[in-house]
Structure formats: C-alpha cells, structure tokens
C-alpha positions as CSV (number, residue, x, y, z in Angstrom):
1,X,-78.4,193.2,97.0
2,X,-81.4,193.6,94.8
3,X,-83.5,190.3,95.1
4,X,-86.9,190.1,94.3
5,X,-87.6,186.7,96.0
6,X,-90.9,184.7,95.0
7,X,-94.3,184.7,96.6
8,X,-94.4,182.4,99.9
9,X,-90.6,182.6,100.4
10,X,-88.9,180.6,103.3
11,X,-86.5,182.2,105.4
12,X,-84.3,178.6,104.3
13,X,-84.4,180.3,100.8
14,X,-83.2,183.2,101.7
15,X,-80.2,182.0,103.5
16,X,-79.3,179.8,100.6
17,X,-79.5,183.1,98.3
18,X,-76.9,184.9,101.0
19,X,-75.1,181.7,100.8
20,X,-75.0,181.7,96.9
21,X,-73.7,185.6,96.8
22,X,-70.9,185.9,99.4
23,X,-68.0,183.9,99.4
24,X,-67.4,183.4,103.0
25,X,-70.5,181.8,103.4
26,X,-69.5,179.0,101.5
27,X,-66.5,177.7,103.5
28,X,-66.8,174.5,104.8
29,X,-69.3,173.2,108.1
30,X,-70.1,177.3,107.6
31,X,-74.1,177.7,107.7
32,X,-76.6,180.3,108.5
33,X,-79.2,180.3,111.6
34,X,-82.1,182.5,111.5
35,X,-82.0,184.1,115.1
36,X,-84.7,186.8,114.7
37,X,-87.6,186.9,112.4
38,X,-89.2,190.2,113.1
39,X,-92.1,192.1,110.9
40,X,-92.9,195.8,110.9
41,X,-95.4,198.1,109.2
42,X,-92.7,198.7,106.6
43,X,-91.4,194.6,106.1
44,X,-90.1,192.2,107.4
45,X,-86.5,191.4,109.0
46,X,-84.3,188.2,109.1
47,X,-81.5,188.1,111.2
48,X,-79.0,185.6,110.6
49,X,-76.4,184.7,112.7
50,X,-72.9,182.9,111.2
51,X,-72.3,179.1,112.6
52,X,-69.8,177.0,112.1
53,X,-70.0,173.4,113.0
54,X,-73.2,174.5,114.4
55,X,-71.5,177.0,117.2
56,X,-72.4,180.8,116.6
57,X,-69.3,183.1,115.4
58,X,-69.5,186.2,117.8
59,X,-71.1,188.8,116.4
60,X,-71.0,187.8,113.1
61,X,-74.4,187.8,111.1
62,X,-76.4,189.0,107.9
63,X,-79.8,191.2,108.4
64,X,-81.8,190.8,105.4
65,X,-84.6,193.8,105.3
66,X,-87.2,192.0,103.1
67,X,-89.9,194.7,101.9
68,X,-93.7,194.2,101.1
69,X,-93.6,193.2,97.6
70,X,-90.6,190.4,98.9
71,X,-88.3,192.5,97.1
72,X,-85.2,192.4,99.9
73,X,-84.1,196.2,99.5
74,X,-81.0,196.2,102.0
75,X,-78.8,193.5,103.2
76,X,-76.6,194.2,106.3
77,X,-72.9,192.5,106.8
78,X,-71.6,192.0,110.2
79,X,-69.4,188.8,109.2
80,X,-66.1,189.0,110.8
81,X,-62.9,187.7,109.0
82,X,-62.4,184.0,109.2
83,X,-60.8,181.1,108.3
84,X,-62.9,178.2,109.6
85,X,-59.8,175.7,109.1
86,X,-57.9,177.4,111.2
87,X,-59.8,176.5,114.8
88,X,-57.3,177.4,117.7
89,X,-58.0,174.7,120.9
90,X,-61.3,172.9,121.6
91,X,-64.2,172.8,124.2
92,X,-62.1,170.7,126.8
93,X,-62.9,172.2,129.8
94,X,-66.2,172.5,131.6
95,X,-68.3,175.0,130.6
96,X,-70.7,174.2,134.0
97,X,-67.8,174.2,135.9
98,X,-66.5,178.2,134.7
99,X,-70.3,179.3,134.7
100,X,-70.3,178.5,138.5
101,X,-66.5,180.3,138.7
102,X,-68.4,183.7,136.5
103,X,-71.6,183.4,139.0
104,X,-69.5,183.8,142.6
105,X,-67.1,185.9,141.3
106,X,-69.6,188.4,140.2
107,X,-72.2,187.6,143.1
108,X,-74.5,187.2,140.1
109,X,-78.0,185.7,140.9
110,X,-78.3,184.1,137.4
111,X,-75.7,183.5,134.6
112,X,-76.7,181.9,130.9
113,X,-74.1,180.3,129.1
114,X,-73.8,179.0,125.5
115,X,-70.9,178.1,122.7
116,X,-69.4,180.2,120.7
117,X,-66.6,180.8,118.4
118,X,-64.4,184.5,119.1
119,X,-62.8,185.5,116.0
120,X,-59.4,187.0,116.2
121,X,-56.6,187.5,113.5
122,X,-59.1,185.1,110.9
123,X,-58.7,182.5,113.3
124,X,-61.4,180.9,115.4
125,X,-60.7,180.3,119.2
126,X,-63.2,177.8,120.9
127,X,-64.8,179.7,123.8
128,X,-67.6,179.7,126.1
129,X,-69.9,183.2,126.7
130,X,-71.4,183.9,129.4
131,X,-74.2,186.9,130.3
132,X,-74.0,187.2,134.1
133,X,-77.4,189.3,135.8
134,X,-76.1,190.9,139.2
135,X,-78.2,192.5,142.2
136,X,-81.6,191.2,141.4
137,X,-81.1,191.7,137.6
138,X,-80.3,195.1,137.9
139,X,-76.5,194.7,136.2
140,X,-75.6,192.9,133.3
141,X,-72.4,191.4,132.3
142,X,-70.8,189.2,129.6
143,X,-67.8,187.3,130.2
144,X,-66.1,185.4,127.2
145,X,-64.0,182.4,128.2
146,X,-61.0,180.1,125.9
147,X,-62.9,176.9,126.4
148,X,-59.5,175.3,126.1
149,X,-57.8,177.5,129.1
150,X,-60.5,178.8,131.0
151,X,-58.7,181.9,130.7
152,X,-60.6,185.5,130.0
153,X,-60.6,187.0,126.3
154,X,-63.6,189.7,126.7
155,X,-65.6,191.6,129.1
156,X,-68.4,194.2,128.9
157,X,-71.1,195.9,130.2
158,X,-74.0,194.7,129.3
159,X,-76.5,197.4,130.3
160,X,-77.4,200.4,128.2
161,X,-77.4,203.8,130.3
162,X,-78.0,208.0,130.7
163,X,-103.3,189.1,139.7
164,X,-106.8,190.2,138.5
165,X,-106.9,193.2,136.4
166,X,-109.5,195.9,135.9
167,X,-110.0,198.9,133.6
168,X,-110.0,201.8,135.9
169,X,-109.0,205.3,135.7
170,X,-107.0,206.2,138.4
171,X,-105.0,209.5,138.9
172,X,-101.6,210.4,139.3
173,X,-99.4,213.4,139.7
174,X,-96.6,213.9,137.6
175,X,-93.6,216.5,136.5
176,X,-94.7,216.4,132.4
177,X,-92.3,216.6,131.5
178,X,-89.8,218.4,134.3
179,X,-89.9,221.2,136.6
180,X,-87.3,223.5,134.8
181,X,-89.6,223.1,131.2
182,X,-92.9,223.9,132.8
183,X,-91.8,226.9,134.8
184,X,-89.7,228.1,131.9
185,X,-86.9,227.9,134.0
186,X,-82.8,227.0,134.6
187,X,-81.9,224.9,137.3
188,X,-81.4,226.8,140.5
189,X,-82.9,230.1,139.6
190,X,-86.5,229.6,141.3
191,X,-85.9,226.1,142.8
192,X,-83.1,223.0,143.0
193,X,-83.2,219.4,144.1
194,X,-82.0,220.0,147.9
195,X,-81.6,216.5,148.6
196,X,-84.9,215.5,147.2
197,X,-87.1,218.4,149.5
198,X,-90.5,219.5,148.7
199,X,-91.2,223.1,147.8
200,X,-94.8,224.6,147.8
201,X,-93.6,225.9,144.5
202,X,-93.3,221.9,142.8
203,X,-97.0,221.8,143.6
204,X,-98.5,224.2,141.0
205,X,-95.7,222.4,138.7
206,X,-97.3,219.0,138.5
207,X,-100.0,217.8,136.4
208,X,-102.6,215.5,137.1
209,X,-102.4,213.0,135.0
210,X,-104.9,209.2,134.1
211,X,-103.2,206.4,135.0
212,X,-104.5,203.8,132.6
213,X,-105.3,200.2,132.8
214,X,-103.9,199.6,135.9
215,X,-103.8,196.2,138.1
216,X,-106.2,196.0,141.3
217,X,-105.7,193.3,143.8
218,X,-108.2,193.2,147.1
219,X,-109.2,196.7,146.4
220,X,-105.5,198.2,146.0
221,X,-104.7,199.1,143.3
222,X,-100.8,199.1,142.2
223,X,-98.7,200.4,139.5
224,X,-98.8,197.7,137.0
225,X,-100.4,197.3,133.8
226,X,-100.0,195.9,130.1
227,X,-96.7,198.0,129.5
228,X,-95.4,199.0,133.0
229,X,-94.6,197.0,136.2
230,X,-93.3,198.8,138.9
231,X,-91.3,196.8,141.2
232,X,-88.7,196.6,144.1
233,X,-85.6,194.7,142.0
234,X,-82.8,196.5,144.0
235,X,-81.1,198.3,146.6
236,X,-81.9,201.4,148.0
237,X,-85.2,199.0,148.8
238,X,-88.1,201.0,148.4
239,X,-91.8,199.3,148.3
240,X,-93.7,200.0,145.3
241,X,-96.8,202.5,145.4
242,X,-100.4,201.3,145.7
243,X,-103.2,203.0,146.5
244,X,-106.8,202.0,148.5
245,X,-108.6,205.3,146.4
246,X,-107.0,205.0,142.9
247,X,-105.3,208.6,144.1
248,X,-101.6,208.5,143.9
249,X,-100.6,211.7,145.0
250,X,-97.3,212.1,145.9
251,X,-94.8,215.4,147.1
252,X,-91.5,214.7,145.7
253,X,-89.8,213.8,148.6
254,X,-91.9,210.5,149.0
255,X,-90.9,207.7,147.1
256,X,-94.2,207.1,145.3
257,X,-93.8,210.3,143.2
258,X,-91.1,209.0,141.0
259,X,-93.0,205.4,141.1
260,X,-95.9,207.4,139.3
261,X,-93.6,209.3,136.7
262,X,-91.8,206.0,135.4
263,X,-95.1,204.2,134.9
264,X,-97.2,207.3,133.5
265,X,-94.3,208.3,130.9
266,X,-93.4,205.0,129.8
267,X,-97.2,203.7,129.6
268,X,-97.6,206.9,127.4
269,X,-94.7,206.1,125.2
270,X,-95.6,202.5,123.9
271,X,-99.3,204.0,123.3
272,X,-98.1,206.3,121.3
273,X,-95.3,204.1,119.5
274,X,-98.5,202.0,119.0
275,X,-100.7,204.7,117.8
276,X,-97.5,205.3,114.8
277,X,-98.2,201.5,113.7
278,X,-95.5,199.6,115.6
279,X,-97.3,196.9,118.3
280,X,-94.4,194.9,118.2
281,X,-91.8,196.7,119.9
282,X,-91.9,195.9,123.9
283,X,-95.5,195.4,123.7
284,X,-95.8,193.7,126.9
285,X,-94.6,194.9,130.7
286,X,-91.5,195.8,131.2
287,X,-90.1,195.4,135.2
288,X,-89.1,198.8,136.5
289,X,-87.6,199.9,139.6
290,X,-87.8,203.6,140.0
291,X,-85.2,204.3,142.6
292,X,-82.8,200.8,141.5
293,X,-79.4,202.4,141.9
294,X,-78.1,204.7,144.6
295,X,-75.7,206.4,142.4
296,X,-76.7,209.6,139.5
297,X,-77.2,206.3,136.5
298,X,-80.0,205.1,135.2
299,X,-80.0,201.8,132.7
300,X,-81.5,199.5,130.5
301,X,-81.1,195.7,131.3
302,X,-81.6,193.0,128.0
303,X,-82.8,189.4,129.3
304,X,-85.4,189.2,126.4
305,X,-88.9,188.5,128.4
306,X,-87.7,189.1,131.4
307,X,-85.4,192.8,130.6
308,X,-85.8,195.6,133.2
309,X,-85.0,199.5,133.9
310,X,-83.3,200.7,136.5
311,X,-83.4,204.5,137.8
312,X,-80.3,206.5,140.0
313,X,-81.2,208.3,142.6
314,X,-78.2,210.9,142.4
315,X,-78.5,214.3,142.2
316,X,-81.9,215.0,140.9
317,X,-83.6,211.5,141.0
318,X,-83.3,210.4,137.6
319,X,-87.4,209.2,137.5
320,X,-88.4,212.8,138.3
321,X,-87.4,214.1,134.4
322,X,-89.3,212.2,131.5
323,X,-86.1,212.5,129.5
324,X,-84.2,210.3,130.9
325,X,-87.4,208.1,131.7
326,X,-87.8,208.0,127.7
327,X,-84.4,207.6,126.9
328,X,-84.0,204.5,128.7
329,X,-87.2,203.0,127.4
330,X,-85.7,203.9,124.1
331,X,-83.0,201.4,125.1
332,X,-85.8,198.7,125.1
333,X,-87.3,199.9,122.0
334,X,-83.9,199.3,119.7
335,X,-83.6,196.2,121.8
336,X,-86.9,194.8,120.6
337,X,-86.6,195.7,116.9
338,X,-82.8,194.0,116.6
339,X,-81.9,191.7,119.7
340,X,-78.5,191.4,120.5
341,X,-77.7,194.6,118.1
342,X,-76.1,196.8,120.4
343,X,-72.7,196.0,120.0
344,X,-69.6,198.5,118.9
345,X,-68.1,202.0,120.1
346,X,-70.2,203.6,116.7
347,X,-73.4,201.5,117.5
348,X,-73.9,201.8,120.9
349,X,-73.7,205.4,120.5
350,X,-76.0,205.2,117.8
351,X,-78.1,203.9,120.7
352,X,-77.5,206.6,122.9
353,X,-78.3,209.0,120.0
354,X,-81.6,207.6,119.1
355,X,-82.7,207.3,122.6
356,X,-81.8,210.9,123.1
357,X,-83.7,211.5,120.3
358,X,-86.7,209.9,121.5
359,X,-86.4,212.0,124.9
360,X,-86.2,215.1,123.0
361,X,-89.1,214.9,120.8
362,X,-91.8,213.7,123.7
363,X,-90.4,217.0,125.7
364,X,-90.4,218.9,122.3
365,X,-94.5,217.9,121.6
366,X,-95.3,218.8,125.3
367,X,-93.2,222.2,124.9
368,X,-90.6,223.9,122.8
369,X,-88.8,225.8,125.8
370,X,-85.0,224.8,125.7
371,X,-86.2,221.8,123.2
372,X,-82.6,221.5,122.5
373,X,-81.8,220.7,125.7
374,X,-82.1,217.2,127.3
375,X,-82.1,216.2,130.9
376,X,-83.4,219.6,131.7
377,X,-83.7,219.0,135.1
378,X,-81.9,215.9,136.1
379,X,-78.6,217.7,134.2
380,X,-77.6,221.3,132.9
381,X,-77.3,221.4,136.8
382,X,-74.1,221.1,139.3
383,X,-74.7,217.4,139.0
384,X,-73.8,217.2,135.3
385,X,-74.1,219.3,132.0
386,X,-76.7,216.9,130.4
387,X,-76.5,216.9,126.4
388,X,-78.0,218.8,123.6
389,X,-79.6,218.0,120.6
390,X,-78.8,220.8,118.7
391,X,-75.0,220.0,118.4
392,X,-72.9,221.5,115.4
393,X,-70.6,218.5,115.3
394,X,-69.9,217.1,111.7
395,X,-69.8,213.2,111.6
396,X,-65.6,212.1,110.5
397,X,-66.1,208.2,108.7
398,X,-63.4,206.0,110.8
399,X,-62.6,208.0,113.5
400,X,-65.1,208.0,116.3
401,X,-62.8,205.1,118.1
402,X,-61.9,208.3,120.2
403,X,-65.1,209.5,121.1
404,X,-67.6,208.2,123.8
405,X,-70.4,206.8,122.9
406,X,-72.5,209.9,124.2
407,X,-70.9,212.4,121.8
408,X,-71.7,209.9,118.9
409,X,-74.8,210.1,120.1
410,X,-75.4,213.9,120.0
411,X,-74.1,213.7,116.7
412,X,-77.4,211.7,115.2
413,X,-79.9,213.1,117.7
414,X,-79.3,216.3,116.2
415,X,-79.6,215.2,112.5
416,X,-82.8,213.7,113.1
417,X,-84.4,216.7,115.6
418,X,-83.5,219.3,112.5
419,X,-85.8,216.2,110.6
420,X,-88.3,216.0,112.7
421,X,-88.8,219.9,112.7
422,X,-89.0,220.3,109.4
423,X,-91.0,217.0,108.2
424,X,-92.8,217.2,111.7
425,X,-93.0,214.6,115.0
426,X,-94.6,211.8,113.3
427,X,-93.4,211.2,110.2
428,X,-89.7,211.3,111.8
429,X,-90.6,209.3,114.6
430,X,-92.1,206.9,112.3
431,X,-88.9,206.6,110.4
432,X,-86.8,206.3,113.4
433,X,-89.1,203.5,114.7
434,X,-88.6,201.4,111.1
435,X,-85.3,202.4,110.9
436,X,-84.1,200.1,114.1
437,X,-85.3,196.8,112.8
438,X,-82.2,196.9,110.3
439,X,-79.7,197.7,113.3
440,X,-76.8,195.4,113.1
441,X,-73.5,195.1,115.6
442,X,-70.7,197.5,115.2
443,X,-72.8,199.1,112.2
444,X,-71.7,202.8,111.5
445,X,-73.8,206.4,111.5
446,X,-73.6,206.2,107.6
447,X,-74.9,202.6,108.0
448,X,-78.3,204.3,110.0
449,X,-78.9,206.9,108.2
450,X,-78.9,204.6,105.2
451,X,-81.3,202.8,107.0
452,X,-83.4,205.7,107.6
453,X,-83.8,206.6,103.9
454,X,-84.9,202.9,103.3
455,X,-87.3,203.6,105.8
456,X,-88.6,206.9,104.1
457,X,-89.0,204.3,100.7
458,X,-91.1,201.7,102.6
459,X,-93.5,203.9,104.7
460,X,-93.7,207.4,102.5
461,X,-92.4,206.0,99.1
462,X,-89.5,208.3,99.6
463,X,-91.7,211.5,100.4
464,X,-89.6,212.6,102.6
465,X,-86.2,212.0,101.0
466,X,-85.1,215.4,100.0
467,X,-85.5,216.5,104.1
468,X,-83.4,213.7,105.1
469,X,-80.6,214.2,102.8
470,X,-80.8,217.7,103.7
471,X,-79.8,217.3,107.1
472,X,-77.5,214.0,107.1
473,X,-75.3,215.4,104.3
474,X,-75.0,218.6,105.8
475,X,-73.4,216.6,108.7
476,X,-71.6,214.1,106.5
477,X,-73.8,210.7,107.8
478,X,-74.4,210.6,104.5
479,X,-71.5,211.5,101.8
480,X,-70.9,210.9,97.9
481,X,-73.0,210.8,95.1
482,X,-75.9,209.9,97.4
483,X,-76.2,213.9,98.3
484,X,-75.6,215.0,94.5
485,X,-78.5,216.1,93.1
486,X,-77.5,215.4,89.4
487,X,-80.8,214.4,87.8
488,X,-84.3,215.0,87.8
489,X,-87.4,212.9,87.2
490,X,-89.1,213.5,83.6
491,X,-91.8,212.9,85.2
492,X,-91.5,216.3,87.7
493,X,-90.7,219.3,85.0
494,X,-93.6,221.7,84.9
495,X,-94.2,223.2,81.9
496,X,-95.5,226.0,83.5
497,X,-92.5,227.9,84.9
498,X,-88.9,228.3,83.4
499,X,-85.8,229.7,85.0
500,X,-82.9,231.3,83.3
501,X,-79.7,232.3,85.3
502,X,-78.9,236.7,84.5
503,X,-75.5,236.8,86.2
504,X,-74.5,237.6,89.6
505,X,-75.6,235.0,90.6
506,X,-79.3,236.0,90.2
507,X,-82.4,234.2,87.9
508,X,-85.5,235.3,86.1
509,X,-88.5,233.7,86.5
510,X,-90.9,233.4,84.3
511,X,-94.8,231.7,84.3
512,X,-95.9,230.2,81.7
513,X,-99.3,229.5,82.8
514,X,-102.5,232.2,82.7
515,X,-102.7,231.6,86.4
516,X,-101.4,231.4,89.5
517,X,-102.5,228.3,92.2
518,X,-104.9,229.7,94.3
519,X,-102.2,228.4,97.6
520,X,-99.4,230.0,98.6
521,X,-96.6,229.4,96.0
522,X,-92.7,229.8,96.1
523,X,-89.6,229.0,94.5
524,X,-87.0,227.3,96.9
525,X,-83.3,226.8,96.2
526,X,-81.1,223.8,97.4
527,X,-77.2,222.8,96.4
528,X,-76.5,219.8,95.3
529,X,-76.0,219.0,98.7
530,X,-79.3,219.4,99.4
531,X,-78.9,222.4,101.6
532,X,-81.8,225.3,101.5
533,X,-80.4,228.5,100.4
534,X,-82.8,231.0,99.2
535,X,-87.2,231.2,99.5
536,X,-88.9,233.6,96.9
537,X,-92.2,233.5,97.0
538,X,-94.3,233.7,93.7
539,X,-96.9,236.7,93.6
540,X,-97.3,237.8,90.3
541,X,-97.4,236.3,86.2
542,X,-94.6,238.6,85.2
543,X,-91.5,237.5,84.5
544,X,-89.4,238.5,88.1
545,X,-85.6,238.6,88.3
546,X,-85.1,236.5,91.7
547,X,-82.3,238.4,93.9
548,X,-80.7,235.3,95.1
549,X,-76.7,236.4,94.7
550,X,-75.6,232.4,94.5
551,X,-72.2,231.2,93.6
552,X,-71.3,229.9,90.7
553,X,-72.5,225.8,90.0
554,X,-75.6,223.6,89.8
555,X,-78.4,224.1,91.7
556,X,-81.9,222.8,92.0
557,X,-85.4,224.9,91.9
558,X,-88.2,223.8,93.1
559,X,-91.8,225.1,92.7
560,X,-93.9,224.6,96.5
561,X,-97.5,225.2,96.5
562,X,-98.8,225.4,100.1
563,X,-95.7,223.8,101.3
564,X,-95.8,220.8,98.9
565,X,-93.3,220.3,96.6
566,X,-94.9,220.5,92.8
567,X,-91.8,220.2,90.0
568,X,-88.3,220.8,89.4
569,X,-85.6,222.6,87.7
570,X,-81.9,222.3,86.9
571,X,-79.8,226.1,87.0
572,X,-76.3,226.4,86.3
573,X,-74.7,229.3,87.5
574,X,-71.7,230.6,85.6
C-alpha cells in the first residue's frame, strides 16, 4: 500500500484509508481499534486490531508501518476469514463465573479476562479469553472459552523459552560471556558443571565487572536498577543478593553469582539497545528471578508493565551463560516493539530466531571463538546439544507446520549472523531492532525479512540492500524477482571502467580514466541472485583479462574502492 498520508495525520484517518482499500473491512458493525501506537528511530507503527460489534476478532489485525515523511511504506494483514453475519451462540454464560473455574483449575494467582470473537470456518463463535499467570507469575497461560457452552476451544503456552536510589559503582563478578568461550574451551575437557561445584580454575575465568546505577536501601545495596530487578518470584526460593560493601563476589556454587550475571548482562543489553537509538523498547525494569524454575528452561513471561524472566536451574544453571540470559531478554525486546505479536508455529520461531540472534552477536563482539555456537556452556554438553547459528538449512515457503519452532529459528539466526559479519554488529543489529516493530501474528520468514529490507530503506536509505539480499535469497527468505538483479540505476554507471565478456567465461577490463583511486580498488562479481562469486582487485591502467571462468548468464560488476561500493555494470556471458 503506497500512501502518502497528509501532514498531522490521525491514526482515525488511517483506519478509514484501510477501511476504504480492503473489502473485509467494510462488512457491517466491522471497525478498526488502534491497539498499539508505537514510534521508532525509523517511524512510526499502528497496530490495529479487527472488532466487530465492538468485541476483538482473535488475532486478526492490520500493522501500518508509517515512515518519516508519513508516507506508510508497508502494511501488514493478519485478518482472518470471516463472515460477521454468520455469529455462532452468544455471551450467555458468565464470564466471572468460568474466570474463577480457569483460576483454581490452574492454581493461577491472577487471571485477566476479556471478549472476544474466535474465528473458525468464516464463522464467528462468541467466546471468552482468558490469560491465566501461575506460580507467582512465573507461567503463563491462555484459555479460550464458547461463551455459549463454557466448553474449551484453545489452549497455549503463553511464555516464550530457550526505595531511594543512588548512583554508585559497585562491582560484580561475572562469566562474560561463559566459561567454555573465555578458556577457549568444549564442555568437559578442562572443567563441567558437577552439580553446580566451584573449581579454583572458574576463578581466573571471571571478570570483574561495574554494576551500574544500582538501588541502596539503609546502606545495602541490592540488585535493582532502571532496567533490572532481581527478585524471588518462585520456587526453588532463593533470596536475592545484596551487599553492605557494594562487593558482590560470588563462587558459582552460591546463589548470588548467577543473581549478578542476569542483572550485569541484561543492564548491558538495553544500554546498548539504547546506545543504537531505540529507548523505547523495555526501557524500564524488568522483574527477574535468576534461579525461577527447577528444571533445564528458562522463559519469558508477557503481562505488559508487570512481564518477568524466569531462569532453570538444570544442568548448567541457565543464568551462568549470557546466551541464554540475552536470548530471553530478546523475548522482551520483540515483546515491546509489537505486543501481543507472538503468535503462529512460523512466528514464534521467528522469535526464537531473532533472540538467538541477539545472543550470538553480544558473545560474537566479546569473542569470535565458536561464534557459531550458542549456549556454549549451558548446551553443546550431556545436558543438550544447544543450537548453531551457522546452519545450512534453506527456508521451504508453506511447510515449516512440521518443524519446531527452534529449527525455524536457526534458519533466520543464521541469515542475519552471515549479515551482520559482513555489514558489521551495528548496522545489523540496528536493522533487527527496527525490523520488530512491523511483527505481526502468524507472519512468515519471507514476511521478516521483508521487514528487514524496509528497515535498511528507513535507517540507511537502502545502504545495505545488496548485503541483505545476499544472504536471504541465498536461503530462499526472500524469493522472485525481488533477488533478480535485472536493472541498474543511471545514476551508478561510471564512465571510467568498461567490461567486455572474451569467452570462457572470462572478461577484460579496461580503465578509462588516467588514474587509479589512491584506495584500494577491486572489481566484485554477484549473480543475479546476489551471491559473491569472484574478487579481482584493480592494480594497474591496462586493459586486464579477469580469470573469473563463470557460467554462462547475466551477471553484475561492481567497482569497490576501499570497500565502498562506487558504480555498476551489466555482463552477459554467452
């Protein structure tokens, strides 16, 4: 949808645009609700979600991704099929009364209930939904109800797995970001978990690290601050870390030490997601208990202001390895650019994939040993193989129903490591961070990666485009004449250089200019899929004959001085 809407714009005008262009929209009592309303250093993002006599349709929505210039560059569909004159029972029964059955059969604590309509077959059945928080908040369930019967249509699992302050400068120490990485090291070679024991050998392993802008009460001082509360949510009970001296110095066999690594890594994390431009993404404390499950999971929990993490204590205590401290903030990061996104097999393990992503890189800019290896040292171990980001797997449109979640996941964190290599940590992270504002429910791979490439328009004014395509086309997350390089811009062709194909698959080069740039210079050669297949570098004004034995078809030079690219051009091989 390409809109340029007018100065001052209301998000009312907007949905009466949507309203005007898709057909479904116009059926009648349907309206749209703006639900979120959420700006980023790239634009800003309407989320709309599909009513009908003023009840919400489940999961059925529009996000609008409205740029600078309030041109909207990309709108989102989630509407599900539906015929809103064909409504199947009513809201008879009690919705108080089945909110009170949900909260004691699930020993929930808290349960929040609303109307809604579940679409099924084009019809809409009148039901009840209900988000039940269980064990202190630490699990997270929704139940969807017939409002008619009382009887159970859906179930899921909510959670997404793998004072007086002061400014002080306490000190912590820390695994940054895991035993196995900074000793350059496999699991069980110079040391293992051992049920948790202390080795002298962990000591000269662990950094001391500033814990920032901590809380002090009557001289303690604990493990809260602006991004980071430490807390006891859930069993195995285990009091929170404080500290008389602003020391916490812990062996990691004593609960504290894993207390310091959530709050460290995760404090570090939103800085630095700050530092990129984003302060609106979980920029406030978020409740974490570092030992709140006894089993080997760890797992984000969405209550909007009051959302918490959760760590296992399995195996290798999950808080003891930034990775899987980062990939579960990650969780909260998606969750605070698109609320109430995470929904389908494909998107949830887009979550899982972005998230692994996120873990990746902050081990990958502290060291490159086994970058492509996650979970270093709470997995890859006899507790569980972990996961890579360096998978070969090639994405198949319509048929990750089979997979889990996880191995969707693998299949974008690798995509956009082999991005971030090559257009380095910032620029991808940057795009990965303005790429989840236009998440929507049961959106697909393609979907993302589409949304990544809008993100490379709004923040680099598509500097970076060539990289991406690169490396999604070459695993099919992005597929058709978006990865067919067929034309070039006028306004790149150099007239200083010319290239003419000699057979055998080979070219001559020839500069037309009296000089060469001072820089570095070389001629690089993509398909038309975008794909790198030959480097020459440029070292002399004679015509050269290029050795680059290519197949026959069209391919794409370009000129790179110092690692910039400068022009263009089209050869055909025969």
């Amino acid at each position: 949808m390409n809109y340029q809407l007018p100065l001052g714009y209301s998000t009312a005008s907007v949905a009466d645009a949507l309203v005007a262009r898709f057909s479904s929209l116009q059926q009648p009592g349907t309206s749209l609700k703006l639900q979120h309303d959420i700006t980023s250093p790239g634009g800003r993002h309407l989320h709309y979600t599909v009513q009908v006599d003023g009840i919400p349709v489940h999961e059925s929505g529009v996000k609008v991704n409205v740029g600078q210039s309030s041109k909207i560059f990309s709108v989102n569909l989630h509407l599900k099929e539906m015929k809103v004159q064909e409504k199947v029972g009513g809201f008879q029964m009690s919705m108080e009364n089945l909110e009170f059955g949900v909260m004691e059969e699930m020993g929930a604590q808290e349960v929040h209930s609303s109307m809604c309509w579940w679409p099924e077959e084009g019809k809409l059945i009148a039901a009840y939904l209900f988000e039940a928080f269980i064990e202190n908040g630490t699990r997270q369930q929704m139940v969807i109800k017939n409002a008619a019967t009382g009887e159970e249509i859906h179930r899921a699992d909510m959670a997404t797995y793998s004072g007086h302050k002061t400014h002080s400068t306490p000190r912590g120490r820390i695994f940054n970001p895991d035993p196995c990485t900074v000793a350059e090291t496999t699991y069980g070679v110079q040391f293992s978990d051992n049920n948790d024991m202390h080795l002298p050998i962990f000591d000269a392993l662990m950094d001391t690290v500033e814990l920032k802008d901590l809380t002090q009460q009557n001289g303690v001082y604990e493990l809260s601050g602006p991004y980071v509360a430490i807390k006891d949510l859930a069993f195995p009970f285990r009091a929170p870390a404080t500290s008389a001296t602003g020391d916490f110095f812990f062996k990691r066999d004593e609960s504290g030490f894993e207390d310091v690594m959530a709050y460290y890594h995760i404090d570090s994390m939103q800085r630095y997601v700050q530092a990129l431009g984003f302060t609106n993404l979980y920029n406030r404390p978020i409740d974490v208990d570092a030992h709140g499950r006894s089993d080997d999971q760890s797992a984000f929990i969405s209550n909007n202001g009051n959302s918490r993490l959760v760590f296992g204590e399995g195996g290798v205590d999950d808080a003891e390895d930034a990775d899987v401290i980062i990939h579960e903030y990650g969780h909260a990061l998606s969750f605070a650019a698109a609320p109430g996104s995470n929904s389908g097999n494909e998107r949830r393990g887009l979550d899982e994939g972005l998230c692994d992503y996120f873990a990746a890189g902050y081990s990958f800019d502290i060291s490159i040993f086994r970058w492509d290896e996650i979970f270093n040292w709470d997995g890859h171990n006899p507790f569980w193989p972990g996961r890579t980001v360096n998978s070969g797997l090639i994405y198949v449109p319509g048929s990750t129903g089979g997979l889990d979640i996880y191995t969707i996941g693998e299949m974008w964190a690798s995509a956009m490591m082999q991005i971030r290599i090559e257009a380095g940590g910032t620029v991808a992270d940057r795009l990965q961070l303005q790429a989840l504002y236009a998440s929507t429910p049961n959106m697909t791979l393609e979907d993302a990666a589409k949304n990544v490439l809008d993100a490379d328009s709004l923040l680099f004014n598509k500097a970076n485009e060539a990289v991406i395509k690169k490396h999604f086309c070459a695993r099919n997350l992005l597929r058709g004449d978006i990865c067919l390089v067929t034309t070039i811009d006028p306004e790149d062709i150099d007239p200083l250089w010319a290239a003419v194909a000699t057979g055998e698959g080979n070219f001559n080069l020839k500069w037309l200019s009296d000089s060469l740039p001072s820089e570095p210079t070389e001629i690089r050669v993509f398909d038309t899929m975008g794909k790198l297949v030959g480097v020459f570098p440029v070292e002399s004004l004679q015509e050269t004959e290029m050795q680059a034995n290519l197949g026959s078809g069209l391919y794409i030079l370009g000129v790179f001085v110092n690692g910039s690219r400068k022009s263009n051009r089209k050869l055909v091989i025969w």
